[in-house]
C-alpha positions in Angstrom: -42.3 -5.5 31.7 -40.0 -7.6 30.5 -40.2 -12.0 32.4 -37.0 -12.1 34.5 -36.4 -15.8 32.2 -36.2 -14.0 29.0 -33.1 -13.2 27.4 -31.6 -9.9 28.3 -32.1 -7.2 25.4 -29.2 -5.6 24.5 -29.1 -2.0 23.5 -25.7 -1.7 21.6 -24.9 -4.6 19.6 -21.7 -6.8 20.4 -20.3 -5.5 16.9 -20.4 -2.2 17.8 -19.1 -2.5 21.5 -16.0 -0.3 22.5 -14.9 -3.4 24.4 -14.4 -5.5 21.9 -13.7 -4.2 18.2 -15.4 -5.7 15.5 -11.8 -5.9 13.4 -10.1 -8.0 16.0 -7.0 -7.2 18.4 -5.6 -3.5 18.0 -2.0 -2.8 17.9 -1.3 0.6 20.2 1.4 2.6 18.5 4.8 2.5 19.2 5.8 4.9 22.1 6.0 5.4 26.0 2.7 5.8 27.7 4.6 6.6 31.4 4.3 3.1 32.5 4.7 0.9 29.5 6.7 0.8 26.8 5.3 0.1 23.1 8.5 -1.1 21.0 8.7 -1.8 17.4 10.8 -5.3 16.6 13.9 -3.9 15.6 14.5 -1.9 19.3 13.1 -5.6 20.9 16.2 -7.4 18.6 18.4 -4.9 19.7 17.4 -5.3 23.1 18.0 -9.4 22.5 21.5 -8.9 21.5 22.3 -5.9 24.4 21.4 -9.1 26.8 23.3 -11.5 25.1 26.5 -9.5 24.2 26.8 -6.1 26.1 25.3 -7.5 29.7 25.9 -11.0 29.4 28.7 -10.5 32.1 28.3 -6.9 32.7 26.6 -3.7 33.5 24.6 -1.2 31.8 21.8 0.5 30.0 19.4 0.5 27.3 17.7 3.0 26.4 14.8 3.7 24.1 13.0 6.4 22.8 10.0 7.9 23.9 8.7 7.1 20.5 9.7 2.9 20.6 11.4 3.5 17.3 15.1 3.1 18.2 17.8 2.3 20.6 21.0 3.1 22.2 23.0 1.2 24.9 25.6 2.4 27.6 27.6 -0.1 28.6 29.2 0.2 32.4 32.3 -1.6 33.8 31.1 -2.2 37.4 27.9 -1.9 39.1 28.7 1.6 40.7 28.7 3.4 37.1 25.4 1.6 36.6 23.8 3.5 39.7 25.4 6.6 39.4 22.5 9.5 38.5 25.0 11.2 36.5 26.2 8.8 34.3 22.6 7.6 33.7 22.0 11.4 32.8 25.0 11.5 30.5 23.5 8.2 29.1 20.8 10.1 28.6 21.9 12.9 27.0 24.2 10.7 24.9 21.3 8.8 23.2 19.6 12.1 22.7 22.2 13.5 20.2 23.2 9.8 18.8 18.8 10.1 17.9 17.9 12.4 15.8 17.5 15.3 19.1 14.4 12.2 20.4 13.9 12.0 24.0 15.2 8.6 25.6 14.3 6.5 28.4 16.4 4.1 30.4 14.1 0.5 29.5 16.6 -1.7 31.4 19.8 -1.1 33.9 21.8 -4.3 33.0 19.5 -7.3 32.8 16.4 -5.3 34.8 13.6 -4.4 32.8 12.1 -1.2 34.1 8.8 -0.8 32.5 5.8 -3.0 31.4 6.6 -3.1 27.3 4.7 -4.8 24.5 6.3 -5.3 20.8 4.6 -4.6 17.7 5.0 -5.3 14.4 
């Protein structure tokens, strides 16, 4: 029997611990997970420059797709077109065909960030 003041044995080394990999921090790959949003840094600039030109005084929405590999934006006159379900679906169907036929979310209505996200290199 092991003394109670001994240092605890361990059975699976710290280097080999799921926990934390031996190689350092892990990027996830880019892509939606359902709750969070894994961009790469060219949809994040383009997200920079939706706030700072298309919502700076104005409504509407950016969109990403599911894989976090590119962008589209909707831009809305008034706040109505922003919460219409229609013209969010027609948003939606818009950055479909301007993607390559790649499923797209809606990351942010006007300045309102939707989702947890993360950007990778």
């Amino acid at each position: 029997m092991q003394n109670p003041s001994d240092p605890a044995k361990l059975i699976t080394p710290p280097s080999a611990s799921l926990i934390t990999p031996s190689t350092g921090p892990v990027n996830p790959p880019a892509g939606f997970t359902g709750s969070k949003m894994v961009m790469n840094q060219a949809v994040w600039q383009a997200y920079i420059q939706y706030v700072r030109n298309d919502v700076a005084m104005g409504f509407g929405f950016f969109m990403i797709t599911v894989d976090g590999k590119a962008s589209d934006v909707k831009k809305c006159n008034n706040y109505a077109c922003q919460i219409s379900p229609l013209i969010q679906e027609t948003a939606l169907s818009d950055c479909r065909t301007n993607r390559g036929n790649r499923r797209c979310i809606v990351f942010a209505e006007g300045r309102n960030i939707k989702y947890g996200y993360q950007v990778v290199p």
